[in-house]
N, C-alpha and C positions, 0 to 999 in steps of 0.2 A: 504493500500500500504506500510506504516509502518513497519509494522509489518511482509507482506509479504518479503521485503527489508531484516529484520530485518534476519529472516531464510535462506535467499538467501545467506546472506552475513556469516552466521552461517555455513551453509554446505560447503559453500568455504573453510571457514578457516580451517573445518575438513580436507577438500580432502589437504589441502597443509601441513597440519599436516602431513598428512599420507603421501603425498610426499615426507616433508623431512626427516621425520621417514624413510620411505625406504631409502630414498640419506644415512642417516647418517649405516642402517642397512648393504647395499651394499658395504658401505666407509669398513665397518670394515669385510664385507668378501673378501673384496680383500686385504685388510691388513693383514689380517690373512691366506690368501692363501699366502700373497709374503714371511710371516713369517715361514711359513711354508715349503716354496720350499728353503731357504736359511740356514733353520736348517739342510733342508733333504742335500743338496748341500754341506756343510761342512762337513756333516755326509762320506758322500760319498767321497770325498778329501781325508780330514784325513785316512781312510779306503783306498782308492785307492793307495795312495803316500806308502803305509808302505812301507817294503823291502820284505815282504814277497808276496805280490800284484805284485813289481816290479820284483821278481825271479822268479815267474809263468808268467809273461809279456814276457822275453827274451826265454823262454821254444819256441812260436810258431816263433820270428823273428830270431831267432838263425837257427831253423828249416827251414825256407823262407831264410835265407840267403845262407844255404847246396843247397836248391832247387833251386836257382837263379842261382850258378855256373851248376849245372847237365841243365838245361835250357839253359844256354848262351851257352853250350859245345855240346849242341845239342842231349844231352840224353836224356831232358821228354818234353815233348808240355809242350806251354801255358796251357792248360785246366788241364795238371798233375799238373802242378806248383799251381795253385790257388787249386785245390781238396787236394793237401796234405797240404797244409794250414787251408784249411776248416777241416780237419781230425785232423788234430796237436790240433785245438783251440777244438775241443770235446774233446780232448782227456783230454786237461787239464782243462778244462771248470767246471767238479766237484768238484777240488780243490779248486776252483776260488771261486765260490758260497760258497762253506762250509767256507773260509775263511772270503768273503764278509759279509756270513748271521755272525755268530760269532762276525766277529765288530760291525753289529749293536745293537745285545744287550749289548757289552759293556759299547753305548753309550744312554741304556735305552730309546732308540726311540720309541716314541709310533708308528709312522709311518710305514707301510707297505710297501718297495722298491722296486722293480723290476731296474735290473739296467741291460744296454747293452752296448757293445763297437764293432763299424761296422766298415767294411771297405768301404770308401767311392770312392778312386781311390789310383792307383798304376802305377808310371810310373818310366824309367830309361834311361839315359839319357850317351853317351858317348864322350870321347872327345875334339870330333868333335863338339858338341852340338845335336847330334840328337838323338831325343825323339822318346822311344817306350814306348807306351800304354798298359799294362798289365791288366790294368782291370780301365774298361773307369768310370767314375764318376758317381754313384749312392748316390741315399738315401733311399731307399727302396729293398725289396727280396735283400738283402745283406751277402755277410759272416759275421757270427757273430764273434769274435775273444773270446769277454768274456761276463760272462751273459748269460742271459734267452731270451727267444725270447716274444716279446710281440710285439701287434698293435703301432705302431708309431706317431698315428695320433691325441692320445690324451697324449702323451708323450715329456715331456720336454730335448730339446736337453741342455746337462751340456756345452758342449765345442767340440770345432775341433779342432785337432793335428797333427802334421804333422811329421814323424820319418823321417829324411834325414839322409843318409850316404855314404860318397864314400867306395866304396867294389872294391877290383882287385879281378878279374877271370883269372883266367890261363886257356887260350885257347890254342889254335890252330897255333896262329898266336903269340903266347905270352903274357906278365901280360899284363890285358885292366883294367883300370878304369873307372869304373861306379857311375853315381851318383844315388843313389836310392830314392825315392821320393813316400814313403808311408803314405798317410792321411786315419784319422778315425775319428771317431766322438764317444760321449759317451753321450746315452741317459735314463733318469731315469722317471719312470711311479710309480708314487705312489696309488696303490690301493684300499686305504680307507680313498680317500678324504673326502668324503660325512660323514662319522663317524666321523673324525678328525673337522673338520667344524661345524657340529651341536653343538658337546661337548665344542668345543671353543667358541660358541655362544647362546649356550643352553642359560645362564642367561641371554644377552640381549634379545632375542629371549620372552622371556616369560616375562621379564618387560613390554618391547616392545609391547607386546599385550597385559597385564595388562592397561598399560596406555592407551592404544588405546582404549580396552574396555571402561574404567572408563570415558575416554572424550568423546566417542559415548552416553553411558549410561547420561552421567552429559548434554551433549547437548540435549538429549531425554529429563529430566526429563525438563529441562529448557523449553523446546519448549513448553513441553505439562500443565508447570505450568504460562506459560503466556498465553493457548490457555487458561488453565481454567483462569485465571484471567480474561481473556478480554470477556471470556460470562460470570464471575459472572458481572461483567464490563456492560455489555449488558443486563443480564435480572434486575439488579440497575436502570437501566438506563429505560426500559421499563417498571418494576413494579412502577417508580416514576411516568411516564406519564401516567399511566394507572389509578394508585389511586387522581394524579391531576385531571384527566378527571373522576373519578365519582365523586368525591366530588366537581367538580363545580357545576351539576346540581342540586342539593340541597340547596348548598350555596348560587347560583342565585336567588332559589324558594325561601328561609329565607330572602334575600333581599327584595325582593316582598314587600313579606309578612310585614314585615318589615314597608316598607316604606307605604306600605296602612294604616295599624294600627295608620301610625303617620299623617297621612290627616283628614282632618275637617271632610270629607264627608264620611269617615267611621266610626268616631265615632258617626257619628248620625245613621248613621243607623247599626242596632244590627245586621243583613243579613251579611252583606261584613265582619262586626268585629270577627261574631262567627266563619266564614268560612277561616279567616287570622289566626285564633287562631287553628284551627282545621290542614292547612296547616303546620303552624309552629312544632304543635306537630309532625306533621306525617315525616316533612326533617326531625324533629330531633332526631326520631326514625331510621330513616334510613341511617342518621349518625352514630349512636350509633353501629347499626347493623354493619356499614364497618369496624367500629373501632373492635367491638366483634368478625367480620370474619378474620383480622390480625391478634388477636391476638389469638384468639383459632384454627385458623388452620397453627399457624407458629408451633403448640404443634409438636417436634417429638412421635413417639408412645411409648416411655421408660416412657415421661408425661401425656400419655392419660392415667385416672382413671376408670378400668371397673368396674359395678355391673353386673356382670354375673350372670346369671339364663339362666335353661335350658327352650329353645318356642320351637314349633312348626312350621320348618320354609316356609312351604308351606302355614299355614293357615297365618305366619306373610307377607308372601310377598303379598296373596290376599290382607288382608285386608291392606296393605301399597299403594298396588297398586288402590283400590279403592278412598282411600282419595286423593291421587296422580291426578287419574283422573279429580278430582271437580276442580280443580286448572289449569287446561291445558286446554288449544283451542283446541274446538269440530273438529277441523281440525285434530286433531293427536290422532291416534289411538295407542293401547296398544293392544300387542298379547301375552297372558301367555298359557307357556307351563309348569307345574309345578307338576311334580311327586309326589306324596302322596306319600312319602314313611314312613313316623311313627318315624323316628327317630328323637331326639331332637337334636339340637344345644344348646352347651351352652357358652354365650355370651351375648354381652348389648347390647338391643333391640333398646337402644336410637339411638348408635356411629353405627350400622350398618344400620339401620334405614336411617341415614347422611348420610353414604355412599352410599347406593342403590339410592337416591333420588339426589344426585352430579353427578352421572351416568348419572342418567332420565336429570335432566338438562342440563347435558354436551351434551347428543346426539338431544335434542333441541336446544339447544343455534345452535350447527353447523350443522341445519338444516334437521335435521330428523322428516319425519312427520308419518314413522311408526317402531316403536318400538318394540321390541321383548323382554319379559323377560321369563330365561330360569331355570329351578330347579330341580338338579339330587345327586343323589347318586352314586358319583363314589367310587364302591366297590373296585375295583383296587388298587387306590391310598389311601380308606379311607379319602376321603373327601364330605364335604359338596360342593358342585359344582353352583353355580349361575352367571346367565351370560344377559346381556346388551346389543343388539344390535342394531344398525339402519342403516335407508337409507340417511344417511346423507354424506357432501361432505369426508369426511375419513378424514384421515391421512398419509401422507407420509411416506414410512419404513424408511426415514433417521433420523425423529424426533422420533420416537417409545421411545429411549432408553431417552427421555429428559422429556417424556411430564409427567412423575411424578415429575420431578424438582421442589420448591418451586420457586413462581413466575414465572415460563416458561409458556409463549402463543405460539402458533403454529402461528396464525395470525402476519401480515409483522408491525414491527413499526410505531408507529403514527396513525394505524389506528383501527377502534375501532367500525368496525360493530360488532364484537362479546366482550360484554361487561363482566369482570370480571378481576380479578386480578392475576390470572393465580397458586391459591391456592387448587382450588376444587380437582383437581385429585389428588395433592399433601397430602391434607389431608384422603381423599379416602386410598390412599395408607398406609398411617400413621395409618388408624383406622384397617385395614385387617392386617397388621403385629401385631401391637399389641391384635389381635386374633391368632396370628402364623400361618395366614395362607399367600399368594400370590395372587398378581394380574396379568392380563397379557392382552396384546392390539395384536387385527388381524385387521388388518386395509390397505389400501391401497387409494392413492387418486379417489378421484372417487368413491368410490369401498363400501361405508358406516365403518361403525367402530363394533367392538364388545370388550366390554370387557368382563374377564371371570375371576371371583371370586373364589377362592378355599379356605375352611376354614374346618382345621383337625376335623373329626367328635369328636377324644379325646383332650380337653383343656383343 
């Protein structure tokens, strides 16, 4: 639960990582969009304000203001009045731009502008106070006065202005004063945001994910060197109660043994003393043996010493298999399948010998009581081919990748119907590498086990 707590509280603190990594990533794209819209802003000012900007400005109100008298006088409609406004602002519209585009590379902007100036409403007012409407309040399909035409909707309005003037018209009835009351607006649309923004943020962008890599990677490695710690952690911990539990029943037997030897009524009779003496040799050979099986099969295979020579390995596996036999409960049967094929192996007869016979054990210890052993010639791959199977309880595919581990048992803690120290397959493994050849497990629960030996015909 530890441990689980431990990654729980681990993946958290990535995801808030990463949270305020974004907070802090987002802080600095809107910082650098506000940086941005306020360079472009001033660009445009500057640019707008000259005299040159403002002599092309009175060109179309100079023009609306001829129009306004021919209008008041009753010489052109409303609709003439605003179309030759709209006509006047084309007309000078290309000046506009060429002078607009020209300021901004004076002022080496990297920025792409589009820039508009609308009209938003136009009213006029006499007198009396009373208001006529010329052109009622918009903000969209609008006349444009200066500028390009672009979408509005993703476009920054600069400012709204309002050009007021009293104007006399000489009518009809004599000079009238009019108040005029024309508002516009000026809006600018920069068009390579998305370029401007990356480049601005290209370096933290890719720190940014550098360190997010290296803290995912560093929390990975962490996680997965505490997983392995806590199964070296685990099979320590299992291989200690495994080697306590075989070496008590010896030690118990030497006990005995022991204390018979030191009773009256065994040393008179020679019976009980020879059979106490007989006992003691035999734990103590079989102590000797658990201690010989740590530490000659903890050997990795860089330390196994072979004497190679080239056998025969169809006639080595009969007769391996025969003496195999004399040692095994008439209960379990042996089924050889073994190709004659004539070519030698060459190898130590002893260390593979150990190995084939860890095999045979293994798939009796976990209850197989009919056995297969299998011998071929794979011409394909060039290998010596031999293979191990039973009808025993299997193996699980999720332990497959472990059960060559040194000291890993399949079987659950503490318990110890299958008795060994969880080195057999381990050294198996250790003697077929140091042949350069491979081992490999098809196994499922249930389902019996096989293993399959491959050992390069040239060594």
């Amino acid at each position: 639960m530890k441990f689980k707590l431990l990654i729980a509280i681990s993946i958290l603190t990535l995801i808030s990582l990463v949270g305020i990594q974004g907070y802090l990533i987002y802080n600095s794209y809107e910082l650098k969009h506000k940086t941005i819209t306020i360079d472009a802003r001033n660009a445009i000012a500057r640019i707008y304000t000259s005299p040159k900007i403002d002599s092309i400005a009175w060109l179309y109100r100079n023009n609306f203001l001829s129009n306004l008298e021919a209008y008041k006088n009753n010489e052109i409609s409303k609709d003439d009045l605003l179309d030759s406004l709209q006509e006047k602002s084309k007309e000078i519209n290309p000046g506009f731009l060429e002078i607009f585009n020209e300021g901004l590379k004076t002022y080496d902007a990297d920025f792409d502008i589009q820039f508009k100036k609308i009209v938003t409403a136009i009213s006029v007012s006499d007198s009396l106070g009373t208001i006529e409407t010329l052109y009622p309040e918009k903000r969209n399909d609008t006349i444009i006065l200066l500028g390009s035409s672009f979408d509005q909707t993703d476009a920054l309005l600069i400012n709204n202005s309002t050009w007021q003037k009293d104007h006399d018209v000489t009518t009809e009835n004599g000079i009238e004063t009019f108040d005029l009351n024309f508002k516009s607006s000026i809006f600018m649309n920069i068009t390579n945001w998305n370029s401007l923004l990356i480049r601005e943020l290209s370096t933290l962008l890719v720190l940014s994910t550098l360190l997010f890599l290296f803290v995912v990677g560093l929390l990975y490695y962490s996680i997965q060197n505490l997983l392995k710690q806590k199964r070296v952690a685990e099979i320590k911990t299992d291989f200690i109660n495994n080697i306590t539990h075989e070496l008590k029943t010896p030690l118990s037997t030497l006990s005995l043994a022991t204390k018979t030897l030191t009773n009256n009524y065994a040393k008179d009779n020679k019976e009980i003393f020879s059979d106490a003496i007989q006992v003691i040799e035999r734990q103590n050979t079989r102590l000797q043996n658990l201690i010989d099986q740590v530490l000659k099969s903890s050997l990795g295979y860089q330390q196994i010493q072979l004497q190679k020579e080239p056998f025969n390995v169809t006639t080595f596996l009969d007769d391996l298999l025969n003496d195999y036999e004399l040692t095994i409960s008439k209960k379990i049967t042996i089924h050889r399948t073994l190709e004659s094929t004539g070519m030698l192996l060459n190898g130590d007869t002893f260390y593979i010998s150990t190995a084939i016979i860890n095999l045979l054990n293994n798939s009796i210890k976990y209850g197989g009581t009919t056995l297969k052993v299998g011998y071929f010639l794979d011409t394909k791959d060039n290998n010596h081919t031999i293979s191990v199977a039973d009808n025993g309880i299997g193996i699980s595919v999720k332990y497959h990748k472990h059960i060559f581990d040194k000291f890993y048992r399949v079987s659950e803690k503490d318990t110890h119907n299958y008795k060994g120290l969880g080195l057999g397959l381990y050294y198996t493994n250790q003697i077929i590498k140091a042949h350069n050849g491979t081992i490999n497990v098809a196994s499922g629960t249930n389902e019996g086990t096989t293993f399959i030996v491959k050992i390069p015909v040239s060594i």
